[in-house]
C-alpha positions as CSV (number, residue, x, y, z in Angstrom):
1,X,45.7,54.8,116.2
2,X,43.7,57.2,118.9
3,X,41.0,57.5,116.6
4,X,40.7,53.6,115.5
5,X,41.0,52.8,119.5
6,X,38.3,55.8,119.9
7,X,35.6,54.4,117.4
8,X,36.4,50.7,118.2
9,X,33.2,50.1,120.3
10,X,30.8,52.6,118.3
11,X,31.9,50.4,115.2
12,X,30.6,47.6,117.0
13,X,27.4,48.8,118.2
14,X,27.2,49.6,114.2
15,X,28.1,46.4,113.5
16,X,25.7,45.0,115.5
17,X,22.7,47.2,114.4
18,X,23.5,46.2,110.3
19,X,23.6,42.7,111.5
20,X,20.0,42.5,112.7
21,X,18.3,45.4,110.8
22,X,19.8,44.3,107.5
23,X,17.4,41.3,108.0
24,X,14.7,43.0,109.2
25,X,15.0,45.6,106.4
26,X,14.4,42.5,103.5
27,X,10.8,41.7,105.3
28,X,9.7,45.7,105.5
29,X,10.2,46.4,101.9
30,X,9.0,42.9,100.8
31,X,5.8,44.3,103.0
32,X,5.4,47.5,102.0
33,X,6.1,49.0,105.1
34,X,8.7,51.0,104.7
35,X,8.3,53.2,107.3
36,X,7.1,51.1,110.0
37,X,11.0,51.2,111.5
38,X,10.5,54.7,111.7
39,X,7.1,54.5,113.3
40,X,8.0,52.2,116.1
41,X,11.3,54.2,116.3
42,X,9.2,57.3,117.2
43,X,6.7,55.2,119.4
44,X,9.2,54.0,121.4
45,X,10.9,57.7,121.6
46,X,7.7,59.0,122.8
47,X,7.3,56.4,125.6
48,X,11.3,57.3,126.9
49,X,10.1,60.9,126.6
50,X,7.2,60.4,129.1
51,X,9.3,58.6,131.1
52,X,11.7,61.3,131.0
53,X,9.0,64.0,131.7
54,X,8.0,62.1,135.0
55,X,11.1,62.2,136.3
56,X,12.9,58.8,135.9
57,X,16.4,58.2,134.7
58,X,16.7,58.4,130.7
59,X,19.4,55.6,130.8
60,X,17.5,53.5,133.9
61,X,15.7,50.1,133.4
62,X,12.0,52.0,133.7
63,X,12.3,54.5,131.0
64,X,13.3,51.3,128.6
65,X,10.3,48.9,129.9
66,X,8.1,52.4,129.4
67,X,9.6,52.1,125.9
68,X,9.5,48.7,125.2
69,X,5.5,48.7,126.2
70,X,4.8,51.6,123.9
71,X,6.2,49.8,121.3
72,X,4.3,46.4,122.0
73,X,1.6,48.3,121.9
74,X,2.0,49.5,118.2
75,X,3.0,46.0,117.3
76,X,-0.4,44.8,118.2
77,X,-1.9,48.2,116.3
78,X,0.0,47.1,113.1
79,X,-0.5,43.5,113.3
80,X,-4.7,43.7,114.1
81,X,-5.0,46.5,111.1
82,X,-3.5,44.5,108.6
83,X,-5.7,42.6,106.3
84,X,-5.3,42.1,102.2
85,X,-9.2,43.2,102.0
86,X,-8.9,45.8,104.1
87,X,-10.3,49.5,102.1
88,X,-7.1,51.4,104.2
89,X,-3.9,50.4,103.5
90,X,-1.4,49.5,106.6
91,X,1.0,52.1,105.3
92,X,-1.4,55.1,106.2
93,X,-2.2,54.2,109.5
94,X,1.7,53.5,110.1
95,X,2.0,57.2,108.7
96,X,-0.8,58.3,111.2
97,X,0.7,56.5,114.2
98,X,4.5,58.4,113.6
99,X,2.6,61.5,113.1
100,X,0.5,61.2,116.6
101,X,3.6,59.7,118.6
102,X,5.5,63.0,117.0
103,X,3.1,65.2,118.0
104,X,2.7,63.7,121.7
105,X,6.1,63.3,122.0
106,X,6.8,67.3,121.6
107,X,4.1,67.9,123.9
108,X,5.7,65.5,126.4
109,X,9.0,67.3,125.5
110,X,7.4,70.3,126.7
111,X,7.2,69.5,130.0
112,X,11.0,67.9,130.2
113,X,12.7,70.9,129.1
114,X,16.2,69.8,132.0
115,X,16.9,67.1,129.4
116,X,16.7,68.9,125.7
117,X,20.2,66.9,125.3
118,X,18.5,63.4,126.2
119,X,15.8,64.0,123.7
120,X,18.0,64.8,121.1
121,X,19.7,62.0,121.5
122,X,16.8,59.9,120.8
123,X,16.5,61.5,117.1
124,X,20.0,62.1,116.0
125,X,21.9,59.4,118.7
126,X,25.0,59.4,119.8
127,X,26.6,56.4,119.0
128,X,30.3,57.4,120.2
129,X,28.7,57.1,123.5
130,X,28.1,53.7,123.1
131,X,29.7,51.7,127.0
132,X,31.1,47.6,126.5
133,X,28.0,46.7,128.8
134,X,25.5,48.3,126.1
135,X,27.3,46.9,123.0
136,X,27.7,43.2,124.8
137,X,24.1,43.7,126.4
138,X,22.7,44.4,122.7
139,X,24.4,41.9,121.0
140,X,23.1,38.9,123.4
141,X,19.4,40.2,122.8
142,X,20.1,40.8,119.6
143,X,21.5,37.3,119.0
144,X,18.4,35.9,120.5
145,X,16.1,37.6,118.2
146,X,18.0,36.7,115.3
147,X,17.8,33.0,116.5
148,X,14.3,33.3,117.0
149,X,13.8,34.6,113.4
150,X,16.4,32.0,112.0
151,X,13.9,28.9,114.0
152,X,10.6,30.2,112.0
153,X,12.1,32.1,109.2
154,X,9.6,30.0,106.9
155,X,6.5,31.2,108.5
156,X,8.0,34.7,108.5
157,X,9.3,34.5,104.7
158,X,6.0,33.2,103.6
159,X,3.8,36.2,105.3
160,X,6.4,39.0,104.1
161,X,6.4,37.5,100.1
162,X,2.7,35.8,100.1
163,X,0.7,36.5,102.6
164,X,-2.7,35.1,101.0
165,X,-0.8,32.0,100.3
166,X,0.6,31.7,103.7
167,X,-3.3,32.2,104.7
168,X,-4.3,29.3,102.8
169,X,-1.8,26.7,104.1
170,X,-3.3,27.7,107.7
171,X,-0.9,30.3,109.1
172,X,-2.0,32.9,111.8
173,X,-0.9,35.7,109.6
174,X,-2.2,38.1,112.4
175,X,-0.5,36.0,115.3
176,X,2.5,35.9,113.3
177,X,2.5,39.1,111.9
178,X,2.3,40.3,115.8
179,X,5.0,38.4,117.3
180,X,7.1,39.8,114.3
181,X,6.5,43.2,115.2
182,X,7.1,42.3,118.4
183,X,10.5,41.1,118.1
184,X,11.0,44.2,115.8
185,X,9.8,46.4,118.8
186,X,12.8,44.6,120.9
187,X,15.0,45.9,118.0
188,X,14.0,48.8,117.5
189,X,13.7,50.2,121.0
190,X,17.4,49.0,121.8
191,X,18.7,50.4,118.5
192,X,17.1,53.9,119.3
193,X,18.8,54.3,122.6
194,X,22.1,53.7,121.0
195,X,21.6,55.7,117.7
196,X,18.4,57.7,117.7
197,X,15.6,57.5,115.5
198,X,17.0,58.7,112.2
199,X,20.4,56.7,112.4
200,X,18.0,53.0,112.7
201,X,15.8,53.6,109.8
202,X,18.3,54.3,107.8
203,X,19.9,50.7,109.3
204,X,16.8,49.3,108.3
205,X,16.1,50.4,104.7
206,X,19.2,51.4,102.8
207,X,21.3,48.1,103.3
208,X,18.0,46.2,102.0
209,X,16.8,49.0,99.0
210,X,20.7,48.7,97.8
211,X,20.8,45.0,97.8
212,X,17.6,44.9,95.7
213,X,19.5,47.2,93.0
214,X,21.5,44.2,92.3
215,X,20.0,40.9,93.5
216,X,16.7,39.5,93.4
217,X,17.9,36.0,96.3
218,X,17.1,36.6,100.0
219,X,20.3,35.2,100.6
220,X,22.0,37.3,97.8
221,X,20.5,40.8,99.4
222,X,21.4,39.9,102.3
223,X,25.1,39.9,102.1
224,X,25.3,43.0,99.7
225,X,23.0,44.6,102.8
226,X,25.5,43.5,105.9
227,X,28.6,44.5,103.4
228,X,27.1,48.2,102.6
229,X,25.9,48.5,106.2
230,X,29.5,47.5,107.6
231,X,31.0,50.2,105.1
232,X,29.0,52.6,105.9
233,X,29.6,52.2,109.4
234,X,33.0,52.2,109.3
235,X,33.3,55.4,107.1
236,X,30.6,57.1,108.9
237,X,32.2,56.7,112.2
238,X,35.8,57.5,111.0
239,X,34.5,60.8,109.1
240,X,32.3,62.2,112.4
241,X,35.9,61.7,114.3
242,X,38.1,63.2,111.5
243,X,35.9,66.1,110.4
244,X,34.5,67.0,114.3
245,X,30.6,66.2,113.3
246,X,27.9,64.6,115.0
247,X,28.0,60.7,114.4
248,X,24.4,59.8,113.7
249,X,23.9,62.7,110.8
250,X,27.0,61.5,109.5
251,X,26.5,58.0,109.1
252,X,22.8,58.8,107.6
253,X,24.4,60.9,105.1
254,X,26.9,58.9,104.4
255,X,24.2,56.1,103.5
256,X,22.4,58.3,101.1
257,X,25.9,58.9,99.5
258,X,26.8,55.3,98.7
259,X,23.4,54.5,97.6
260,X,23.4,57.5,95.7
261,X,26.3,55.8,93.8
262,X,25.1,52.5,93.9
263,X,21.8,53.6,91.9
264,X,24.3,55.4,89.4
265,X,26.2,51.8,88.9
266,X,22.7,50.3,88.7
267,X,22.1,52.2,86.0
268,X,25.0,51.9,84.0
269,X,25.5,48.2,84.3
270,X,21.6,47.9,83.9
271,X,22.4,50.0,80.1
272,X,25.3,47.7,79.5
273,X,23.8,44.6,80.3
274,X,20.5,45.8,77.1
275,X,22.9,47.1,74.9
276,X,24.8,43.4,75.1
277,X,21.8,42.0,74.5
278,X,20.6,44.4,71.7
279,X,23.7,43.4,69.9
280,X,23.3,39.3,70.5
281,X,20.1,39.9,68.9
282,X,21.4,41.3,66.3
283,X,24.0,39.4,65.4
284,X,21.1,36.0,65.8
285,X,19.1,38.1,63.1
286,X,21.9,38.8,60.6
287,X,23.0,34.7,60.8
């Protein structure tokens, strides 16, 4: 009962970040964009780790703004690259822009060397930490942006599966695309204060690659996404108590664990499923 009353408000928080990054997670693979999570993640890192080398408060309302404006800042990047004609894929220059916010950020880390535990936190997390005011504080911002996506989830839908056909019935793609990034960079520079880099993209993508195994429906992914991502959470959380480890690594691992199993009952069901139909067929051919 200790432990369940310990992990009660770091299941939340994990609750939370399935909730809205399950979502997110169906329009980033739809996309192609698999690791722009990952790349905002780290933009928005770098921007808390300058504000950190400067001397302001890791946890204080600055350092997130300094965040949140660094990530804006690669939403516009993202969103004015993009183009179906374009000779360089998006993906590369979302690979280019982790790459140079890594780089700056351990030369920014340099000069912070007092707060080696802050900046640590940032890539692994520490999502045990988690207060009531930041899981109540996430969940109402996180609330609206779900709301927000729920209003125009047509216009959104439509760019993430068809983008030239949303261009053709007179969509802003790159307006749209921006404000989407945009609300992502809300997301994603909450989510990395709570549980670090590594801990959100694997919110983002696993839920959403593990759906796909088994359903092809939006609506379809998205409840096999929030069910995995709830799992997860909750044995993620209860094994980093039980076996003393660090909570973020944990729940990551554990992630590549069930999806490790879920591709293995992909596979057999997928086997099942043509060897049923290998013998229908035959049976058709022998009447």
């Amino acid at each position: 009962m200790e432990i369940l009353q310990f992990l009660i408000l770091p299941f939340l928080a994990s609750l939370i970040l399935t909730g809205i990054h399950a979502y997110l997670g169906v329009h980033v693979v739809e996309r192609g964009v698999i690791f722009v999570d990952l790349a905002l993640a780290q933009i928005a890192a770098l921007g808390a780790t300058i504000a950190i080398a400067v001397g302001m408060d890791p946890h204080g309302g600055k350092s997130y703004w300094i965040s949140l404006v660094f990530t804006f800042l690669g939403a516009l990047i993202f969103s004015l690259v993009r183009s179906r004609r374009a000779r360089v894929p998006l993906e590369a220059f979302i690979g280019i822009t982790y790459a140079v916010s890594s780089a700056a950020a351990i030369l920014a880390m340099s000069k912070a060397t007092g707060e080696t535990e802050h900046l640590k936190d940032m890539l692994v997390g520490n999502i045990l930490a988690v207060s009531r005011h930041e899981v109540i504080k996430t969940a109402l911002l996180y609330g609206a942006i779900g709301l927000f996506h729920y209003i125009f989830r047509r216009k959104f839908l439509s760019i993430s599966m068809d983008p030239a056909a949303a261009e053709a019935q007179g969509i802003n793609v790159r307006l749209w695309d921006f404000l989407f990034y945009a609300s992502f960079g809300f997301v994603v520079t909450s989510s990395v204060a709570i549980a670090g880099v590594l801990l959100v993209f694997c919110y983002l993508i696993v839920p959403s690659v593990g759906a796909m195994l088994f359903a092809d429906k939006i609506g379809t992914r998205l409840a096999i996404g929030w069910i995995m991502g709830t799992l997860v959470s909750a044995l993620g959380c209860y094994l980093s108590v039980y076996l003393d480890l660090p909570t973020g690594a944990t729940i990551v691992c554990t992630f590549g664990g069930i999806l490790f199993f879920m591709y293995l009952a992909h596979v057999v069901f997928s086997r099942a499923r043509v060897g049923h139909a290998q013998i229908a067929e035959s049976r058709l051919v022998e009447k």
